[in-house]
MARZA-439109 format. One record per residue (C-alpha): chain; residue in one letter; x, y, z. Coordinates in Angstrom, 3 decimals. Example, Ala and Ser with C-alpha at 12.3 -4.5 7.8 and 13.67 -1.06 7.14 Angstrom:
BEGIN
(node "A","A",(12.300,-4.500,7.800))
(node "A","S",(13.670,-1.060,7.140))
This chain:
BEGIN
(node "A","X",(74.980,111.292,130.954))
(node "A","X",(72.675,108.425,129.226))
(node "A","X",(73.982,105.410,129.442))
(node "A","X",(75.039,103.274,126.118))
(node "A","X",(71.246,101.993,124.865))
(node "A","X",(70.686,99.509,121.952))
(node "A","X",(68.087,100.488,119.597))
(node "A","X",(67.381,97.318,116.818))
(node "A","X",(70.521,96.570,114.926))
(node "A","X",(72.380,100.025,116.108))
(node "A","X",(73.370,101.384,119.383))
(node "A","X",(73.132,104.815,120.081))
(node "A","X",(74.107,107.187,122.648))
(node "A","X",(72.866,110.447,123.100))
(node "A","X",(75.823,113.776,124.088))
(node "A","X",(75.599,117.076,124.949))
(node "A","X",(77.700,119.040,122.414))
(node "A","X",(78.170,122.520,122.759))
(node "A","X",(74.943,123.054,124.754))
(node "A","X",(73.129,120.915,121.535))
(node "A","X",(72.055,117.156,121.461))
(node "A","X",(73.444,114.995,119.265))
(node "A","X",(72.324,111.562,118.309))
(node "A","X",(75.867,109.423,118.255))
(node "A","X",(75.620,105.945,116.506))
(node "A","X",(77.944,103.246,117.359))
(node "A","X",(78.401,100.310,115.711))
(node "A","X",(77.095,97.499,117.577))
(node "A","X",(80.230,95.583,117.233))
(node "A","X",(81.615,97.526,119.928))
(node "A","X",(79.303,96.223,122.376))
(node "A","X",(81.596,93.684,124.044))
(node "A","X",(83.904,96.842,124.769))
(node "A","X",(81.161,98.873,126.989))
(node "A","X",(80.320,95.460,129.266))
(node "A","X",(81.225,95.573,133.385))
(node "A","X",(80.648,92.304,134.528))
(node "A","X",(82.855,89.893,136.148))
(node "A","X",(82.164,86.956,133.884))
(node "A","X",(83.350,89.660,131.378))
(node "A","X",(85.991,88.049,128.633))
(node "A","X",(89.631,89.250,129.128))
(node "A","X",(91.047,89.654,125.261))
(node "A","X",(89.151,91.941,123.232))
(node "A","X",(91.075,92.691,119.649))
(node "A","X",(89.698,95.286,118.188))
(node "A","X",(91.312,95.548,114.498))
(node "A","X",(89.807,97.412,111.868))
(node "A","X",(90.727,99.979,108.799))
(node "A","X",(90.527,103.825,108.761))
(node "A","X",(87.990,105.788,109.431))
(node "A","X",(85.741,102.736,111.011))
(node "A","X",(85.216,104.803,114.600))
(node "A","X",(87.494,101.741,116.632))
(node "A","X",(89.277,103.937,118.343))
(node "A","X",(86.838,106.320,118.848))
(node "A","X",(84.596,103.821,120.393))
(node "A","X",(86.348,102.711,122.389))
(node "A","X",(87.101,106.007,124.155))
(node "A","X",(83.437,106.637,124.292))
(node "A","X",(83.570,103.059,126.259))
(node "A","X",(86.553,103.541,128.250))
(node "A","X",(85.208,107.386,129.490))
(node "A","X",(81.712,105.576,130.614))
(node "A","X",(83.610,102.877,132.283))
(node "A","X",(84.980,105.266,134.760))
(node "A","X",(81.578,105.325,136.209))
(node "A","X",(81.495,102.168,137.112))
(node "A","X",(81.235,100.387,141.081))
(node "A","X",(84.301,98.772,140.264))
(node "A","X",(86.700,102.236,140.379))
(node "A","X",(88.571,101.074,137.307))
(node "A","X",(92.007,101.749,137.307))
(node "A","X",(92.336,101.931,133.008))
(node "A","X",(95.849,102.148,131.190))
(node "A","X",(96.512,103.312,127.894))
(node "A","X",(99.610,102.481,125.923))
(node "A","X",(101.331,103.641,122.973))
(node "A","X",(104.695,103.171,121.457))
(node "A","X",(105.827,106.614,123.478))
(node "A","X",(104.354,109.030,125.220))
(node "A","X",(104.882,111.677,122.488))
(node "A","X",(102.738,109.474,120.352))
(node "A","X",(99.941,109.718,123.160))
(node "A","X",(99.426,113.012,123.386))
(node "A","X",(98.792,113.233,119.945))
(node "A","X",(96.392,110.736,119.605))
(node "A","X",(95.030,108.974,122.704))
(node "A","X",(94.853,111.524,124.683))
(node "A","X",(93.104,113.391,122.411))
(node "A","X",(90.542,110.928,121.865))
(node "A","X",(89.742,110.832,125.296))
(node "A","X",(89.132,114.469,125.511))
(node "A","X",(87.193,114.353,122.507))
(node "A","X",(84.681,111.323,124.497))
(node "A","X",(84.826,113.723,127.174))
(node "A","X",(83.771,116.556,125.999))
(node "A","X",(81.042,114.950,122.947))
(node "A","X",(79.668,113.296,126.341))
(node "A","X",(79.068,117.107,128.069))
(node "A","X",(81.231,115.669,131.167))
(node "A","X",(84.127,118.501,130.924))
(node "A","X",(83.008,119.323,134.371))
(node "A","X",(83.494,116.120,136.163))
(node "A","X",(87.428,115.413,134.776))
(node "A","X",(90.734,116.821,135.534))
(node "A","X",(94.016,115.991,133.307))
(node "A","X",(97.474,116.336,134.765))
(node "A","X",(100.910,114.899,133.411))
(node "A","X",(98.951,112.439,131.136))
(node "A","X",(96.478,111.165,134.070))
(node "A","X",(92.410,111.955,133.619))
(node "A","X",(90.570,111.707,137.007))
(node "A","X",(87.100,111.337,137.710))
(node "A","X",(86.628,114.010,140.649))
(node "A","X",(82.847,112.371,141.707))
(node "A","X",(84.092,108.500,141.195))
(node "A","X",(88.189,108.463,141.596))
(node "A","X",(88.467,106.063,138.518))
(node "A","X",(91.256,106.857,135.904))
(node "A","X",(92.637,107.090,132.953))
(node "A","X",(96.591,107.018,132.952))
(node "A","X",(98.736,107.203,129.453))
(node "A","X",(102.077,105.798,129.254))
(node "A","X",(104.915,104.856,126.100))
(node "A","X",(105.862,101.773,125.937))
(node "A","X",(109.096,103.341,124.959))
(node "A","X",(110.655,105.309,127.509))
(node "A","X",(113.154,106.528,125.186))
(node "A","X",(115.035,104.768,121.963))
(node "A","X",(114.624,101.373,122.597))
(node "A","X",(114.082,101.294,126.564))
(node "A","X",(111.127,99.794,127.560))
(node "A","X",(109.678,102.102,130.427))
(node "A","X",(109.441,100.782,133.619))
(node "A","X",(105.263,99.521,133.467))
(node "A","X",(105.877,97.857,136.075))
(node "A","X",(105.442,99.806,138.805))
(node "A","X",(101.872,100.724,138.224))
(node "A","X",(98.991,98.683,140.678))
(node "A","X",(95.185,97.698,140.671))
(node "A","X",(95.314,98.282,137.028))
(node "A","X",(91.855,96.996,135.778))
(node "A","X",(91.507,97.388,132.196))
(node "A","X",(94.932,97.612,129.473))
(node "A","X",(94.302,99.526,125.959))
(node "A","X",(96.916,98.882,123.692))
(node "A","X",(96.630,101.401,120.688))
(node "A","X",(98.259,100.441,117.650))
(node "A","X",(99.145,97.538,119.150))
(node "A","X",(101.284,96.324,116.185))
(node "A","X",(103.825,98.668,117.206))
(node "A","X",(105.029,95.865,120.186))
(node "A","X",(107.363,93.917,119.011))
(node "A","X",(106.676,90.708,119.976))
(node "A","X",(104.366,88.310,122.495))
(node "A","X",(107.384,88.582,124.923))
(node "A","X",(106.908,92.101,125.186))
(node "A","X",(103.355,92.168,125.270))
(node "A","X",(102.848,89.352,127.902))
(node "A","X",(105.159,90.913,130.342))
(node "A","X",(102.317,93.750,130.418))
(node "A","X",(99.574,91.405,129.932))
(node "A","X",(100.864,89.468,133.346))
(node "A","X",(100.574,92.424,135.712))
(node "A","X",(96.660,92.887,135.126))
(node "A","X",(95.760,91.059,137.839))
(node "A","X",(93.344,92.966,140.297))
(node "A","X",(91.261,90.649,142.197))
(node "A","X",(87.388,90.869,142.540))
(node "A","X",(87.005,93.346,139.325))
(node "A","X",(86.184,93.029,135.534))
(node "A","X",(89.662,92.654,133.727))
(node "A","X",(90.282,93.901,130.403))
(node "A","X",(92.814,93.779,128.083))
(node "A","X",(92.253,95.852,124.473))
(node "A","X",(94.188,95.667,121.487))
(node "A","X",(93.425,98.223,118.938))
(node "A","X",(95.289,98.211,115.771))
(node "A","X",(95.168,98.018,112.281))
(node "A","X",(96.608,94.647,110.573))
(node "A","X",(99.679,94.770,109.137))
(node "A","X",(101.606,91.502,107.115))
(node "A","X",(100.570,88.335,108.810))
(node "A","X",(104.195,86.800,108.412))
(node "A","X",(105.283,88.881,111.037))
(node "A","X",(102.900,89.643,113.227))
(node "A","X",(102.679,88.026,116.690))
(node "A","X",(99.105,89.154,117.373))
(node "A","X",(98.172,86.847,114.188))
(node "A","X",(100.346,84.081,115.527))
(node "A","X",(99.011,83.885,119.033))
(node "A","X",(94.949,85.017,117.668))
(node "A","X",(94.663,84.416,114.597))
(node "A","X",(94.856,81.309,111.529))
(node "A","X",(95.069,82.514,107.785))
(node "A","X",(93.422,85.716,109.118))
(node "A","X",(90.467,84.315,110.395))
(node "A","X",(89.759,84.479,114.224))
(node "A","X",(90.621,81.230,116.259))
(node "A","X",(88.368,79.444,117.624))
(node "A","X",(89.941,78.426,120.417))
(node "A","X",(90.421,81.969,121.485))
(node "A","X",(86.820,82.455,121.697))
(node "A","X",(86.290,81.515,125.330))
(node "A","X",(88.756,84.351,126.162))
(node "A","X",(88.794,87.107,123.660))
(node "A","X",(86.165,89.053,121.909))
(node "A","X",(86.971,89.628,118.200))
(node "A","X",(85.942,93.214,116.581))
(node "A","X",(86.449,93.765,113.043))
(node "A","X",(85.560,97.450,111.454))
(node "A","X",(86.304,99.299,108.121))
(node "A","X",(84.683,102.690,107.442))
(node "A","X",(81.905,101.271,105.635))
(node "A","X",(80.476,100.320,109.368))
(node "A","X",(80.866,103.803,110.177))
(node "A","X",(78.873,105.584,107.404))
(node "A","X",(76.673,107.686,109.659))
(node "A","X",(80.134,109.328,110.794))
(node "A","X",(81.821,110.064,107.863))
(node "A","X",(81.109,112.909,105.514))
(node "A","X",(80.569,112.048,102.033))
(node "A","X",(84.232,113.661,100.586))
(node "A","X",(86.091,111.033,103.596))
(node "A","X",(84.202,108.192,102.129))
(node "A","X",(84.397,109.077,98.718))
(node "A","X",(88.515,109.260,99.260))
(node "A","X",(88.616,105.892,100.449))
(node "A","X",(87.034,104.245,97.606))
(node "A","X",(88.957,105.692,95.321))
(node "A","X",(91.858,103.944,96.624))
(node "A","X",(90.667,100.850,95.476))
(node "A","X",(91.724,101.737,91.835))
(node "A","X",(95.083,103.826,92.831))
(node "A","X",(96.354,101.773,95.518))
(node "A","X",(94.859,98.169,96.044))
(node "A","X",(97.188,96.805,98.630))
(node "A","X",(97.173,99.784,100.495))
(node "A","X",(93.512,99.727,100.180))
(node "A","X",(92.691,96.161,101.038))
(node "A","X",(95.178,96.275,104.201))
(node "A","X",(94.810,99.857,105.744))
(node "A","X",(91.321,100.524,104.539))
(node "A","X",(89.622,97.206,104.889))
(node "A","X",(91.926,95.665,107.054))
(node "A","X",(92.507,92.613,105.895))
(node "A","X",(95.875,90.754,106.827))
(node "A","X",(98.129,90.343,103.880))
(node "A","X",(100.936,88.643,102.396))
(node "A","X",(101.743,91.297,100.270))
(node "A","X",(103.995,94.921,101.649))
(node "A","X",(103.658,97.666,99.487))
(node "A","X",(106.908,98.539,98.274))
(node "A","X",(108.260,95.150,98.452))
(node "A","X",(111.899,94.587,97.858))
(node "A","X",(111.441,90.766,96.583))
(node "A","X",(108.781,89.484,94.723))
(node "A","X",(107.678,86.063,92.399))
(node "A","X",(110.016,83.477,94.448))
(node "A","X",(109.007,80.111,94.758))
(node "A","X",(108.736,77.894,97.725))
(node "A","X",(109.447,74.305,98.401))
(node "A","X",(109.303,72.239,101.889))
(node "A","X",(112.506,70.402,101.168))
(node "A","X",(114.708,69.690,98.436))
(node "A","X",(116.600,65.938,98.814))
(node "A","X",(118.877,66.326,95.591))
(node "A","X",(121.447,68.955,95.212))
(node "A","X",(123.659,70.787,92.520))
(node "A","X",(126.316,73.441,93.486))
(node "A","X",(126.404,74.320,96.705))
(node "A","X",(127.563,76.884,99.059))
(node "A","X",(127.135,79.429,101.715))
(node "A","X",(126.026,83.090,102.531))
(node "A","X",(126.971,84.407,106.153))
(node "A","X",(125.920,87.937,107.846))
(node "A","X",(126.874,88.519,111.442))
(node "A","X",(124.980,89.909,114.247))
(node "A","X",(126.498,93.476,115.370))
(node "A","X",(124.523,93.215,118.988))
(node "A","X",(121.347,93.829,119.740))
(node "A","X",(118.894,92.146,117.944))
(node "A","X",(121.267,91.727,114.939))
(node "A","X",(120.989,88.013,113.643))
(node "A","X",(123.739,85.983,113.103))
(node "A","X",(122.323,84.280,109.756))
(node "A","X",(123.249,81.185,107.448))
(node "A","X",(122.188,80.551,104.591))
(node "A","X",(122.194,77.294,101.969))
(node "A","X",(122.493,77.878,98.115))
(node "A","X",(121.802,74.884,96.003))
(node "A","X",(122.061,76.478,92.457))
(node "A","X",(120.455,73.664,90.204))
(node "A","X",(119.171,74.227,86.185))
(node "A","X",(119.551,77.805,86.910))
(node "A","X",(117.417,78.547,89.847))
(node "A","X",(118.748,79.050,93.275))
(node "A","X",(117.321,77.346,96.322))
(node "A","X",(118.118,78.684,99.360))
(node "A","X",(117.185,77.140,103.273))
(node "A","X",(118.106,79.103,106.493))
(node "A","X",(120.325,77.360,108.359))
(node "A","X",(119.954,79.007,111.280))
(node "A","X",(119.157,82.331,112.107))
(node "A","X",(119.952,83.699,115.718))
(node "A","X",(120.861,86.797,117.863))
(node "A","X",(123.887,87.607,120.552))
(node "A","X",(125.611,84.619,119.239))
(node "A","X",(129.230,84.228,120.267))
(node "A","X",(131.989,82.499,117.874))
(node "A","X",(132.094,79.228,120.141))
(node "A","X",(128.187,78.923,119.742))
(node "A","X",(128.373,79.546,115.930))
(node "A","X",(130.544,76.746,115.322))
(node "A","X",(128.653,74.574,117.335))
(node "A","X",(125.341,75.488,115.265))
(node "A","X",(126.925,74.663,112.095))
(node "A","X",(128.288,71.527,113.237))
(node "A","X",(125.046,70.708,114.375))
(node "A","X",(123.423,71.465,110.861))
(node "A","X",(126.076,69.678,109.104))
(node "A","X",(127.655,71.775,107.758))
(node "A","X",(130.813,70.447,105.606))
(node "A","X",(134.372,71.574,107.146))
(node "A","X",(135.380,71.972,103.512))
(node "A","X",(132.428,73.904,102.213))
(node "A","X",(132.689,77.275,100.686))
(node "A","X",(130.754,80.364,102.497))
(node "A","X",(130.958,83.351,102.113))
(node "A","X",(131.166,85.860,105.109))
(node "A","X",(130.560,88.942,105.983))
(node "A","X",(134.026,90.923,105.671))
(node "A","X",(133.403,93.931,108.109))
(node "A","X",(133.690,91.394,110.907))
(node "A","X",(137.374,89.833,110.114))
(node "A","X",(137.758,88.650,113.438))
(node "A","X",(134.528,86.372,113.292))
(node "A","X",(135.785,85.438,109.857))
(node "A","X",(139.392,84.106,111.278))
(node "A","X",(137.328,82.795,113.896))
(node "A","X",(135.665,80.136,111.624))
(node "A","X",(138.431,79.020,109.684))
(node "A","X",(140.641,78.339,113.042))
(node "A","X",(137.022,76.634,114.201))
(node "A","X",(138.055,74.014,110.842))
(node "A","X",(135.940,75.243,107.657))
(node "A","X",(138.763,76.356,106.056))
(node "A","X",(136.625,77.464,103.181))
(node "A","X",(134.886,80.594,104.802))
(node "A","X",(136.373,83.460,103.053))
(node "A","X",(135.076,87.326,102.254))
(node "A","X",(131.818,87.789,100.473))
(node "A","X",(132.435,89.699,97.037))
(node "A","X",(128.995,91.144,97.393))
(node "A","X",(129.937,94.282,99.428))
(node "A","X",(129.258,97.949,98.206))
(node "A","X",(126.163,99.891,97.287))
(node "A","X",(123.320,97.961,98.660))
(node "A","X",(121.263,98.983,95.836))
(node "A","X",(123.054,97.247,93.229))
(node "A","X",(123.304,94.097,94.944))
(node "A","X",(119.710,94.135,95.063))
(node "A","X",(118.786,94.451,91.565))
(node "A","X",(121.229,92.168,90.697))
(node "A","X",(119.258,89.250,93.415))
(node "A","X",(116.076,90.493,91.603))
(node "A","X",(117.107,89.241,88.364))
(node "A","X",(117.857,85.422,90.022))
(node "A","X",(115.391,82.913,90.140))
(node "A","X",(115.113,81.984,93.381))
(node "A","X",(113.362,78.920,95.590))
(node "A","X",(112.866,79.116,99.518))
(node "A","X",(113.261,75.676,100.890))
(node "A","X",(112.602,74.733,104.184))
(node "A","X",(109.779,76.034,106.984))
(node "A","X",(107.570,79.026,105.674))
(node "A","X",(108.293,80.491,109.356))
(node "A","X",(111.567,80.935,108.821))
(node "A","X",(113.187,84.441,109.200))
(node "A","X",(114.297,84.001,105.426))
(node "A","X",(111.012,83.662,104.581))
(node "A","X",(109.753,86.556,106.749))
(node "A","X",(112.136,88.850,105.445))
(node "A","X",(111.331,87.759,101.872))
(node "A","X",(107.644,88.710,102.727))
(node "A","X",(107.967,91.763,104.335))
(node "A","X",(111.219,93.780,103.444))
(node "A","X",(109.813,96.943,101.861))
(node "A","X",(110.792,100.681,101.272))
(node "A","X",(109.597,103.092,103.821))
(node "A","X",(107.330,105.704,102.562))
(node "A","X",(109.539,107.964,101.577))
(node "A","X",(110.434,105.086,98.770))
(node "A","X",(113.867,104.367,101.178))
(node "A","X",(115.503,101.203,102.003))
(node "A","X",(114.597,100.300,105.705))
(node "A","X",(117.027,97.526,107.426))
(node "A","X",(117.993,94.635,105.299))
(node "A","X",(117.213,91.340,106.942))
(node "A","X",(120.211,89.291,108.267))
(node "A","X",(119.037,86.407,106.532))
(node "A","X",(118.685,88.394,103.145))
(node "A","X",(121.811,90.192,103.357))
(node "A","X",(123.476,86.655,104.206))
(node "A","X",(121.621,85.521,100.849))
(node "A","X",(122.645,88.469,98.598))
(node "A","X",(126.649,87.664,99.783))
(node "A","X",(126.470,84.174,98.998))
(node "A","X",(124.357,84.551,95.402))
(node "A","X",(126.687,87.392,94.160))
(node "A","X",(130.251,86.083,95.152))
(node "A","X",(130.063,82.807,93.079))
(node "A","X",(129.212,81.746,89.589))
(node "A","X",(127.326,78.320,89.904))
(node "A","X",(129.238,75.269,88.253))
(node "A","X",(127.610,74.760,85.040))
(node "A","X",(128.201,71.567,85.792))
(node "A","X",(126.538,70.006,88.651))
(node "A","X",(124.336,66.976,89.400))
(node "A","X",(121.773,66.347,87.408))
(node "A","X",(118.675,64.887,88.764))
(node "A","X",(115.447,66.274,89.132))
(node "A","X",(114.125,67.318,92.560))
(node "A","X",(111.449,65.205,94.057))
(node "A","X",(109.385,67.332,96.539))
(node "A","X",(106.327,68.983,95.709))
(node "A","X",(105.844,72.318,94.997))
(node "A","X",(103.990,74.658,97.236))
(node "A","X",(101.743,77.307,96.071))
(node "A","X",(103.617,80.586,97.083))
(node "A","X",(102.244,82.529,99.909))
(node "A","X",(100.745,85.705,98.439))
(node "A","X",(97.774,88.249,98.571))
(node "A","X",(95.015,89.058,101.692))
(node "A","X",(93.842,86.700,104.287))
């Protein structure tokens, strides 16, 4: 095997293929990915569009790095293990065998093995089955963590309880995350690396940032591939800008909500009242929400917004908030018994939502509103605004708590025609839309 050489601006690596040599051009972005030293960084995201050869690279890297002094111990993670056969394993195969080093590997029950050095290559699912995390954390001397499609974790929690048991001592430590970007309102990897979709610079003493689209992997890529992808600009932009170029977005193709407005606060008020879904277990919210109709548009502001909350802690939240013991909301009526629970907790003017029935129809009746988020653009309201979006089949996925608590509260009441009338003084913020 040759090792990885740089040549100018591109590196190149020459592999045996089929007893003919092939010249194999990497994109010298990748470079951080192929380094073994100790003073090595420890974060390397690696986030690009299709087609630009990330993934592929790094299995070229991750194959060579099994050479290494150190005996790397490397782990590979997807969602499940089903979802690892089909792709990372593959991949490494493919390195494998483009590299003409068939001979010196053995694969069994989704371990490789370097027979001359002992290093490995072990594949695991995140996702033992449903939504059990598998047991990760059993495995030792683990040297070097690949997280492909690393979107697919749900949140830092999740992540960092992996990320915490890569702790070999006296050996190069890596952690990869490979992945394509996806909305930036709810993604934790641009929370904890990224600002407005640009890299943060205070991540840079840690983490090596690799961004790729297929036009950095042009030597690659037949001509029909390429041409495919640029004619997506014209047929599908968003898809385009996000999968293909990989830019984080504001924008979800196949958006449910669109053209709301957004305010920080709102100090004056009109008619007001309530909208209240309740969490079913699990990670089902229990979810407030404030609706100030005023001169015909509708602000709403998340109360609060929480998960495996019980009645006793419910009460307490809206007392908290402020809630008014006499103000109207409107609940949730397939839970009666949280419902009853309320009114004996004093706001006697909780009573059932008249928003129930085909989803659907709710929907497009919220889509003719003019509506106003108030309150922190964090918020799970806002999140849910942002990103609730048909699968690709063109179905409804999950409705967000916080939305479906919206949708009761809008459609059960017609606003006072009469409220307060005084114009609100807080600025307006630009609404958060487009690529980063």
């Amino acid at each position: 095997m040759e090792a990885l050489q740089s040549y100018g601006e591109t590196t190149l690596v020459t592999v045996e293929m089929k007893n003919k040599d092939k010249r194999l051009v990497i994109n010298p972005v990748f470079q951080p990915i192929f380094d073994d030293s100790l003073g090595c960084h420890r974060y390397y995201i690696n986030f690009g569009g299709r087609g630009s050869g990330k993934s592929y690279a790094t299995s070229i890297a991750l194959v060579q790095l099994t050479y290494s002094k150190f005996k790397h111990k490397i782990l590979y993670l997807r969602q499940t293990m089903a979802s690892s056969e089909d792709s990372t394993v593959a991949d490494i195969r493919q390195a494998i065998e483009d590299l003409g080093l068939a001979g010196d590997f053995r694969y069994k029950a989704g371990l490789f093995t370097n027979k001359r050095t002992g290093s490995t290559i072990t594949f695991k699912g995140i996702r033992s089955s449903g939504n059990n995390s598998a047991k990760l954390k059993s495995l030792s001397g683990i040297t070097t963590l690949v997280i492909e499609e690393a979107e697919e974790l749900e949140s830092f929690e999740e992540f960092s309880k992996i990320d915490e048991s890569i702790r070999e001592k006296g050996k190069p430590l890596k952690v990869m995350l490979v992945f394509n970007p996806t909305s930036s309102a709810s993604s934790w990897i641009h929370k904890e690396w990224f600002d407005n979709g640009v890299p943060k610079i205070e991540r840079e003493h840690d983490t090596h940032f690799m961004h790729t689209t297929y036009r950095d992997n042009l030597n690659n890529l037949d001509e029909g591939t390429v041409q495919m992808y640029e004619d997506l600009k014209e047929r599908k932009p968003i898809y385009y800008q996000n999968v293909i170029l990989a830019k984080w977005t504001t924008e979800t193709e196949g958006r449910i909500y669109e053209g709301w407005g957004h305010y920080e606060e709102m100090e004056d008020e009109g008619d007001v009242w309530y909208g209240m879904d309740f969490g079913y277990g699990g990670k089902d919210r229990t979810s407030l929400i404030k609706i100030n109709h005023f001169e015909g548009v509708y602000y709403v502001s998340e109360i609060f917004s929480k998960a495996k909350v019980t009645p006793r802690q419910m009460l307490t939240l809206m007392r908290k908030a402020g809630v008014p013991f006499n103000a109207t909301i409107f609940g949730d009526y397939a839970m009666p018994l949280m419902l009853r629970e309320i009114y004996d907790g004093g706001y006697r003017g909780i009573r059932k939502c008249l928003a129930k029935g085909k989803v659907e129809d709710g929907i497009i009746k919220v889509q003719n509103k003019r509506i106003t988020i108030v309150g922190d653009d964090e918020s799970h309201l806002m999140k849910g605004y942002l990103t609730w979006a048909t699968n690709k089949k063109g179905l409804l996925t999950h409705e967000p708590d916080e939305l479906a608590a919206l949708r009761y509260g809008i459609l059960s009441k017609v606003p006072n025609k009469n409220p307060k009338r005084a114009k609100p003084r807080a600025a307006i913020r630009t609404q958060k839309k487009g690529f980063i």
